[in-house]
LUMRONU-272026 format. One record per residue (C-alpha): chain; x negated, y, z negated. Coordinates in Angstrom, 2 decimals, decimal comma. Each point is the difference from the previous one (the first is absolute). Example, Ala and Ser with C-alpha at 12.3 -4.5 7.8 and 13.67 -1.06 7.14 Angstrom:
# residues 2
A  -12,30  -4,50  -7,80
A  -1,37  3,44  0,66
# end
This chain:
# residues 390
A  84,82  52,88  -32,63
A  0,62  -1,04  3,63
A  -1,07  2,57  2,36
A  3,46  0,07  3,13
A  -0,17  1,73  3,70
A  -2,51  1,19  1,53
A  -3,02  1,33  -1,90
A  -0,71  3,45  0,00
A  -2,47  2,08  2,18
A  -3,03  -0,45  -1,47
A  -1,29  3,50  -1,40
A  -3,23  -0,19  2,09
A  2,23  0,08  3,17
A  1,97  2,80  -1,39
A  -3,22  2,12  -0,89
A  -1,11  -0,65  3,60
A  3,06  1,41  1,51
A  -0,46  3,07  -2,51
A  -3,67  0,46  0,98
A  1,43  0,48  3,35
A  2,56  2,45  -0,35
A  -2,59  2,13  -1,75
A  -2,55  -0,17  2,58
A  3,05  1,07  2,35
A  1,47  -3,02  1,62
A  3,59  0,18  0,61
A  2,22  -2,46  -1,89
A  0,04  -2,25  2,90
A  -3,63  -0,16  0,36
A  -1,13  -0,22  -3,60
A  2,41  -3,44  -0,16
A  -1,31  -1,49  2,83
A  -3,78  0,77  -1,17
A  0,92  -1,36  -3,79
A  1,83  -3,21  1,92
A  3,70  0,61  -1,54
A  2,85  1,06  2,10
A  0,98  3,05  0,14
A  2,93  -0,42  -1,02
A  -0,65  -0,56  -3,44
A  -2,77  2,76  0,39
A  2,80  1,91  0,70
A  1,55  -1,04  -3,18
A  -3,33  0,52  -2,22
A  -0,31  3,86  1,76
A  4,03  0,49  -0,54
A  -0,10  -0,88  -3,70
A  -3,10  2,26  -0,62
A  1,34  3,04  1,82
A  -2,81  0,40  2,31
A  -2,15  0,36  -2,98
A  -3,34  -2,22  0,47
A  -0,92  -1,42  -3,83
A  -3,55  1,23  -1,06
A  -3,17  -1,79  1,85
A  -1,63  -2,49  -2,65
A  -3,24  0,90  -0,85
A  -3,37  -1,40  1,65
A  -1,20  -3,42  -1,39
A  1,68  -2,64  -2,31
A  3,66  1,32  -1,30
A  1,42  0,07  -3,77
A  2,27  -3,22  1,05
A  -1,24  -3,42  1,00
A  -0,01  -0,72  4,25
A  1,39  -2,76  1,56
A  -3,48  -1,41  0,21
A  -0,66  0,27  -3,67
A  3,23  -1,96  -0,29
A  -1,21  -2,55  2,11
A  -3,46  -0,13  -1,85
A  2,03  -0,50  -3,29
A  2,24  -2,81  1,07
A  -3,25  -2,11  1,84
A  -2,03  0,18  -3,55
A  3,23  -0,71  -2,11
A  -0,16  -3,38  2,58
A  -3,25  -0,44  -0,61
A  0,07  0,20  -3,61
A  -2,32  3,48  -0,79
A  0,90  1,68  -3,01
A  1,35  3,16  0,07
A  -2,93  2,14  -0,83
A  -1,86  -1,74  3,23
A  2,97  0,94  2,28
A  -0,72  3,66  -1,44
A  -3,52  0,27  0,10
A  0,55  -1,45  4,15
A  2,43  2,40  0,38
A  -1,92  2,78  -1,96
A  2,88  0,54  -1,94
A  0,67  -0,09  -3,81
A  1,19  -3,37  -1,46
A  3,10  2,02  -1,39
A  1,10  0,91  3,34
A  -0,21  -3,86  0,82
A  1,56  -0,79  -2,76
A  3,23  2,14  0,48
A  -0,11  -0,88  3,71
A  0,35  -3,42  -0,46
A  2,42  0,55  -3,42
A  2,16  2,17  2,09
A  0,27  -1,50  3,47
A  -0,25  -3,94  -0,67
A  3,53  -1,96  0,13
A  -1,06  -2,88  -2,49
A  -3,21  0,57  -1,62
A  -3,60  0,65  1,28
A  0,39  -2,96  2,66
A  3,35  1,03  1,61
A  -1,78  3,44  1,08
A  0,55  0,70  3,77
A  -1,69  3,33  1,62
A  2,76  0,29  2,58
A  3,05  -0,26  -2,61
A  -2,46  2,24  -2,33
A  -0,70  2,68  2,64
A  4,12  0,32  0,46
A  0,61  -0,18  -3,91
A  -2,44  2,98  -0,31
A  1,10  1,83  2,42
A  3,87  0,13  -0,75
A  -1,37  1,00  -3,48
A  -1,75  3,13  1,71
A  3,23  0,93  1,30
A  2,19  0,66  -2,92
A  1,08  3,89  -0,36
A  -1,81  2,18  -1,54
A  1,62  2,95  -1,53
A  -0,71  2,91  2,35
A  -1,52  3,57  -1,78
A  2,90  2,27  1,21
A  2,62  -2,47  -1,48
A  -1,62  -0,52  -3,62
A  -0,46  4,23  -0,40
A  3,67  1,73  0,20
A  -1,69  3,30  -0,05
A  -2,67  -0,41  2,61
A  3,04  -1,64  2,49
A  1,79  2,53  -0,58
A  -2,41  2,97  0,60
A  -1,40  -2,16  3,33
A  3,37  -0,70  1,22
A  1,19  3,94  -0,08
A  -2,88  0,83  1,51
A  0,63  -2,57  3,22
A  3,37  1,76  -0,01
A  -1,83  3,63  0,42
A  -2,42  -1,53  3,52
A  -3,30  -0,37  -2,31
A  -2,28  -2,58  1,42
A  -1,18  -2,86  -2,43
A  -3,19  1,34  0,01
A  0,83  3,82  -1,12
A  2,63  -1,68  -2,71
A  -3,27  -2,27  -0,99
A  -2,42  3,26  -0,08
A  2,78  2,38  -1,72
A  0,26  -2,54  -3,02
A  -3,52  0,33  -1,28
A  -0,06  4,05  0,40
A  3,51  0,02  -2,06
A  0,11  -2,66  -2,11
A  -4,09  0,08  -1,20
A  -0,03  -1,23  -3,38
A  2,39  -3,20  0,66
A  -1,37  -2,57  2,01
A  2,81  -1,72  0,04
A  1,59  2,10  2,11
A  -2,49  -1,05  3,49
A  1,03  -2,01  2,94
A  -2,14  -0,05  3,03
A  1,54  0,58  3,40
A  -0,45  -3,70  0,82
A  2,05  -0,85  -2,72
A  2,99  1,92  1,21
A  -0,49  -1,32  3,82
A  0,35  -2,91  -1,33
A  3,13  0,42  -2,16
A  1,62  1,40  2,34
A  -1,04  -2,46  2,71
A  0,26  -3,51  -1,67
A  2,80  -2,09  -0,48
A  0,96  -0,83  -3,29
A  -2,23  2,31  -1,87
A  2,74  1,85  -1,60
A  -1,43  3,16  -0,81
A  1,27  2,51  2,56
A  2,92  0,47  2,80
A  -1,01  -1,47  3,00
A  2,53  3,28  1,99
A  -3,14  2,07  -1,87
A  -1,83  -1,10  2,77
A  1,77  2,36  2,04
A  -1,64  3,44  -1,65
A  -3,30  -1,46  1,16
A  -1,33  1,91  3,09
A  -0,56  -3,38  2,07
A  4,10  -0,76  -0,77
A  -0,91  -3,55  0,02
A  1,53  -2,91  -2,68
A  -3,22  -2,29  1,47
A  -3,49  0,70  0,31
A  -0,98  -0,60  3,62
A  -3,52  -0,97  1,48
A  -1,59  3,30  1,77
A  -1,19  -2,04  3,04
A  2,85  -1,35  2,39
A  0,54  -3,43  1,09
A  -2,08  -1,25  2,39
A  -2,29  3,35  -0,07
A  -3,86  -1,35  1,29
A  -2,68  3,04  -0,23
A  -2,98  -0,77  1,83
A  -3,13  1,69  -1,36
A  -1,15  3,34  1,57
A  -3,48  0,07  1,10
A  -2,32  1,78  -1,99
A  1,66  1,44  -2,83
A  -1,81  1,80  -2,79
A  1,82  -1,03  -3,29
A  1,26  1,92  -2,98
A  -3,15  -0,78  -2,31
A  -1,98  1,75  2,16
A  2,33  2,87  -0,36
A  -1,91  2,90  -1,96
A  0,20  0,31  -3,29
A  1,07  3,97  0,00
A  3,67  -1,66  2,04
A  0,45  -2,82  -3,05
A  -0,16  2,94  -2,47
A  1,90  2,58  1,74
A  -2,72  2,51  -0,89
A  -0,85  1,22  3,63
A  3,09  1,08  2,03
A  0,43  -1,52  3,99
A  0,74  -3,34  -0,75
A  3,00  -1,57  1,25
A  2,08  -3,15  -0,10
A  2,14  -0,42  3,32
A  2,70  -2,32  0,56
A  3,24  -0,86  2,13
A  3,27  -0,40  -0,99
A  2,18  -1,98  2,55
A  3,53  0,31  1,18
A  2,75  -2,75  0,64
A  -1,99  -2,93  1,55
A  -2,96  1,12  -0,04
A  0,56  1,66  3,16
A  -0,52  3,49  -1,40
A  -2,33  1,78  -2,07
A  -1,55  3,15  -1,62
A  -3,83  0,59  -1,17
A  -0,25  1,19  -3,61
A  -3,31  1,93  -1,23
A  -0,49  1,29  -3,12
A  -3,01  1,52  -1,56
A  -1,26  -2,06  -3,16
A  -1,03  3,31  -2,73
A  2,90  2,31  1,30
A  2,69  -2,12  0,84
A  0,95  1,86  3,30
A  1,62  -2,22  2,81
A  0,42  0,47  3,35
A  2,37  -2,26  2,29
A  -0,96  -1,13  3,56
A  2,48  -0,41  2,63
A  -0,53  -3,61  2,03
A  1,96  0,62  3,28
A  -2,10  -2,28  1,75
A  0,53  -3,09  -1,89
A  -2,14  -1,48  -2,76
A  -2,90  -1,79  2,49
A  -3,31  0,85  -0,93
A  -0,62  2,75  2,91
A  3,44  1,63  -0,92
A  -0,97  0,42  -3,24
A  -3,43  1,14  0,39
A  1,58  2,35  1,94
A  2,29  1,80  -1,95
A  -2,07  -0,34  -3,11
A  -3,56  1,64  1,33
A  1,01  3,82  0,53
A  1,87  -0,05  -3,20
A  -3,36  -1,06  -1,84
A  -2,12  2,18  2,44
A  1,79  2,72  -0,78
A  -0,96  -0,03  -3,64
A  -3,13  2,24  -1,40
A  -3,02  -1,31  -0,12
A  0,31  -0,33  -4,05
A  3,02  -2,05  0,61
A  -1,34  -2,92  2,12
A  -2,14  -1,81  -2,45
A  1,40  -3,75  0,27
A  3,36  -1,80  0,88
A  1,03  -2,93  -1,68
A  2,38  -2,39  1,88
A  1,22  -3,59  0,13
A  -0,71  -2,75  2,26
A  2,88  0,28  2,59
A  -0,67  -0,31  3,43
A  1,01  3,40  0,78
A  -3,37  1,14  -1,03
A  -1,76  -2,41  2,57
A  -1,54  3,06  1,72
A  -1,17  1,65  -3,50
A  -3,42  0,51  1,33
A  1,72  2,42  2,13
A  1,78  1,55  -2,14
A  -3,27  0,17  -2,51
A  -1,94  1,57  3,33
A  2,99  2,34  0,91
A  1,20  1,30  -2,93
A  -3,73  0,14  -1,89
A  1,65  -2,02  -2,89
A  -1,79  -2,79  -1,85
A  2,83  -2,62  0,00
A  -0,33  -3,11  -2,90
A  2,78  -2,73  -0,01
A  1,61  -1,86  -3,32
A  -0,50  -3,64  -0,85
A  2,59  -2,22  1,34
A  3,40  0,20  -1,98
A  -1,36  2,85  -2,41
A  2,85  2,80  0,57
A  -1,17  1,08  -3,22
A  -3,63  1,41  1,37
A  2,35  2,86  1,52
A  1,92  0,87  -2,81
A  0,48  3,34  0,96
A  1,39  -0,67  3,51
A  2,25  -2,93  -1,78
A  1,35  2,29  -2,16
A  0,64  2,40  2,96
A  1,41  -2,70  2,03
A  3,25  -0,59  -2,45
A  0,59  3,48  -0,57
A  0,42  0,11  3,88
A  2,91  -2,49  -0,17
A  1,83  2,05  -1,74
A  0,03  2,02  3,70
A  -0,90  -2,86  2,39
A  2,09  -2,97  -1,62
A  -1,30  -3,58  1,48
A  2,20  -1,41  2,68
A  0,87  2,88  1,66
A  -1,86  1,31  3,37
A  -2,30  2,67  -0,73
A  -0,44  0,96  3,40
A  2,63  2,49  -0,41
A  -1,68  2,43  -2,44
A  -1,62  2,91  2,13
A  -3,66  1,15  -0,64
A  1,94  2,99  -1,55
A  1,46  -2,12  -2,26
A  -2,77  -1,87  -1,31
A  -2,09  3,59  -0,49
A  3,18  0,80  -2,27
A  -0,19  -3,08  -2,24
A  -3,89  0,30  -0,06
A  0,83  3,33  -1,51
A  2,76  -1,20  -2,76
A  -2,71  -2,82  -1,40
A  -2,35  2,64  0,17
A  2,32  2,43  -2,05
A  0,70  -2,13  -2,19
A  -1,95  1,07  -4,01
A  -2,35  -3,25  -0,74
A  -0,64  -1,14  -3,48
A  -3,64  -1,33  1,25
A  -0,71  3,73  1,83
A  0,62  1,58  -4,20
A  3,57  0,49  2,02
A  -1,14  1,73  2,73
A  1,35  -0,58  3,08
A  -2,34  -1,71  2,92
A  0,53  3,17  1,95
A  -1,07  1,83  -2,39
A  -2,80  -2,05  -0,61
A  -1,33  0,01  3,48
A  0,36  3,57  0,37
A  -2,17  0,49  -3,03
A  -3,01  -2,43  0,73
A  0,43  1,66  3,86
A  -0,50  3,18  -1,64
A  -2,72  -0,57  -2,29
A  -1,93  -1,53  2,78
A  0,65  3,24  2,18
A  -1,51  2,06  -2,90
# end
């Protein structure tokens, strides 16, 4: 079979562009480091809803490299049986075997690695028949929930407390993102994507284009954090954040305290430099008990430039996340999207008074928490403030 146009990307290139997006490169930038254009990145991120494929594991994969392709072809010229090209490639004969079986276009001789690599590769992309689509019963009961606001994640968690004896009836959270997200899966409504808090029909990368963070000076990361704030155990640990208003040119501090929950909002009138935020951010922390101003837990954006400050002012021990790791503050993530509900992005948030920020505080900290035995955070803080005052 005569392979027409032009060949496709090869899937090294497309793994290189996909290692980029998860490290946090825009589109843009992940093309140009993978050297495709971005167009067709564009393409590859469009088709996959924003949805980065799984990283392949450390060391030598299940399928056979370009390389190994190469290696093939070179002893198939040179005459080497099959079992040699194996044991050089430290793989098994059979795999050999069906390589060459599979992927030659007359016989062992007429085996090319280039025309292989693109046979084996178009084979990799047939459909596969997506979870949701082959169980009517678990679509259903996923889809209805969409319809009622549940995240993926509570639909994925609710299926193994009421459905406990059939394992059939488990989808992880990932799953749904991605039925939701990726063209041509099939299995649920793209318009679902509308009962999900972000509103979005594509994932988008966090980081925005052209973003450059240089690295603050002397930071003390999150494994040296104490092990009392990874286990919740000991209360006066927080997670801060900011969420940002249309352009950027906006913003509001988020802290929220990592065993009770509680948040507290910071008002930025002075702009989101590095002495503006320090700040508004200090008396709020220094105003805390003692018992209360164990460690704070931020990320590495240049608005805490002046966090030995801050560290000094506020008598805070102050650890930073790992580049690209959201997910080391879960609780302030979490915090952060319930917040849009209030603050939605694009809109200027320099319009909300101090008064108004106290009230919304005090709705996310009235609201009953599964995690808190469905307490409220309020209540939570006012009974840990309590015990310590007895």
């Amino acid at each position: 079979m005569a392979l027409r146009g032009r060949p496709p990307v090869p899937r090294v290139v497309r793994a290189r562009f996909w290692d980029g997006v998860r490290s946090g490169l825009s589109v843009r930038e992940a093309a140009e480091a993978a050297g495709v254009h971005h167009s067709q990145a564009k393409v590859w991120f469009r088709q996959a809803g924003g949805v980065a494929p799984a990283a392949p594991r450390a060391g030598r994969g299940r399928y056979l490299s370009m390389a190994e392709r190469e290696e093939i072809a070179v002893g198939l010229a040179a005459g080497l049986s099959f079992r040699e090209i194996a044991r050089r490639l430290g793989r098994p004969a059979s795999t050999v075997s069906r390589e060459i079986a599979r992927n030659s276009t007359r016989g062992r001789y007429r085996y090319r690695a280039v025309a292989a690599q693109v046979r084996a590769e178009d084979r990799a992309q047939r459909p596969k028949p997506a979870k949701l689509a082959g169980n009517g019963e678990l679509h259903r009961w996923v889809q209805a929930k969409l319809k009622e606001d549940w995240s993926p994640e509570q639909i994925s968690a609710r299926l193994v407390i009421d459905f406990p004896d059939r394992p059939e009836m488990r989808v992880s959270h990932e799953t749904i993102y991605r039925a939701l997200y990726i063209q041509g899966r099939g299995a649920l409504r793209r318009e679902l994507t509308a009962h999900l808090r972000t509103g979005r029909a594509l994932r988008k990368p966090r980081r925005t284009e052209g973003e450059r963070r240089g690295k603050i000076p002397d930071m003390v990361l999150i494994a040296d954090r104490p092990a009392e704030a990874d286990d919740r155990a000991v209360p006066g640990h927080w997670e801060g954040d900011q969420i940002a208003g249309r352009a950027g040119k906006s913003q509001i501090g988020t802290l929220v305290e990592r065993k009770t929950r509680y948040t507290m909002l910071v008002p930025m009138p002075g702009g989101k430099g590095a002495a503006a935020f320090a700040a508004a951010v200090i008396p709020v922390i220094a105003d805390l008990p003692d018992s209360l101003r164990r460690s704070l837990t931020w990320d590495q954006g240049k608005e805490m430039a002046l966090h030995k400050q801050i560290k000094v002012a506020a008598d805070i021990d102050i650890y930073f996340c790992d580049p690209h790791s959201p997910w080391q503050r879960p609780t302030n993530e979490n915090t952060n999207g319930l917040l849009r509900q209030y603050f939605p992005k694009g809109t200027d948030l320099s319009v909300h008074s101090p008064q108004r920020l106290r009230e919304v505080a005090g709705q996310l900290n009235g609201r009953p928490r599964k995690v808190l035995g469905w307490k409220t955070p309020a209540e939570a803080m006012a009974e840990l403030l309590d015990s310590q005052a007895g």
